[in-house]
N, C-alpha and C positions, 0 to 999 in steps of 0.2 A: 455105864450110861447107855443108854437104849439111841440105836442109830447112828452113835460113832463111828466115826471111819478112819483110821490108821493111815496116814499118807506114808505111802511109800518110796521115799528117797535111793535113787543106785547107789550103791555101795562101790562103783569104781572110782576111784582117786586118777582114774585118765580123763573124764571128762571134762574139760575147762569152759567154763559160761563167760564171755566175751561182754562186757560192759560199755554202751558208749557207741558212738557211730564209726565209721570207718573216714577213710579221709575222700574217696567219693563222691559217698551221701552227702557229706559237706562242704564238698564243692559243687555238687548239685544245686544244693538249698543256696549259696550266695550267689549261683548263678540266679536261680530265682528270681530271686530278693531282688539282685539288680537291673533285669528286665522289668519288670512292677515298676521299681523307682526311674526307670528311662522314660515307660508310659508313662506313669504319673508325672513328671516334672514336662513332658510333651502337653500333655493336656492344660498343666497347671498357667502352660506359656500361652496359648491359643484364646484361655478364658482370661488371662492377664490383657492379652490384645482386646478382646472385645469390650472389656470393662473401661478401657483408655475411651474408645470409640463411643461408648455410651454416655462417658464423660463430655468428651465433646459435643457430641451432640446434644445435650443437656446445656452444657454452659452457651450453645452461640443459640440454644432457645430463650436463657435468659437473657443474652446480649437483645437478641431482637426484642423482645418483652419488654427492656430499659427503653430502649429508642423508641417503642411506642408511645410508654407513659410518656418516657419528654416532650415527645412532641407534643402529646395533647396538653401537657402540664404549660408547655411554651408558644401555642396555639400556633406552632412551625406548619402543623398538616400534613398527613402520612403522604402525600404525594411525592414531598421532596426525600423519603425514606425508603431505599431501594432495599426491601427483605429480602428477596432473591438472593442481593452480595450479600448477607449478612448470613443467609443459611451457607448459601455456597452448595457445591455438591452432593454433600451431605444428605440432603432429600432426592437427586438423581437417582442414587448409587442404592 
């Protein structure tokens, strides 16, 4: 064949080729691994909290939103409807 190249193999029978990681490297990598998963489950907690927060603040928007309608549906009149307590802090903060 034109360009063939004959790989050449050693012929000593002392060489031994080692397969596989050592124990280490593999404790290296699960250290990794479990730094990653400390971040990520810190993150996962912080965006757990603001998602509560947005909740809230969503639901005492619709809370105030009902108390409007009623009133006008009940011809009560926003007057006697303190929004302020119904947001609460929420809009300070």
């Amino acid at each position: 064949m034109f360009g063939a190249r004959r790989s050449q193999t050693p012929k000593n029978d002392t060489i031994h080729t080692t397969v596989g990681f050592t124990l280490i490297e593999l404790m290296i990598v699960i250290l990794v691994i479990g730094i990653l998963a400390v971040v990520g489950m810190a993150n996962f907690q912080s965006m757990r909290e603001k998602t509560k927060y947005a909740s809230c603040i969503s639901n005492q928007k619709h809370v105030c939103e009902a108390a409007v309608i009623y009133s006008m549906d009940n011809n009560i009149g926003t007057t006697s409807i303190n929004v302020s307590d119904l947001w609460g802090a929420a809009l300070i903060t």
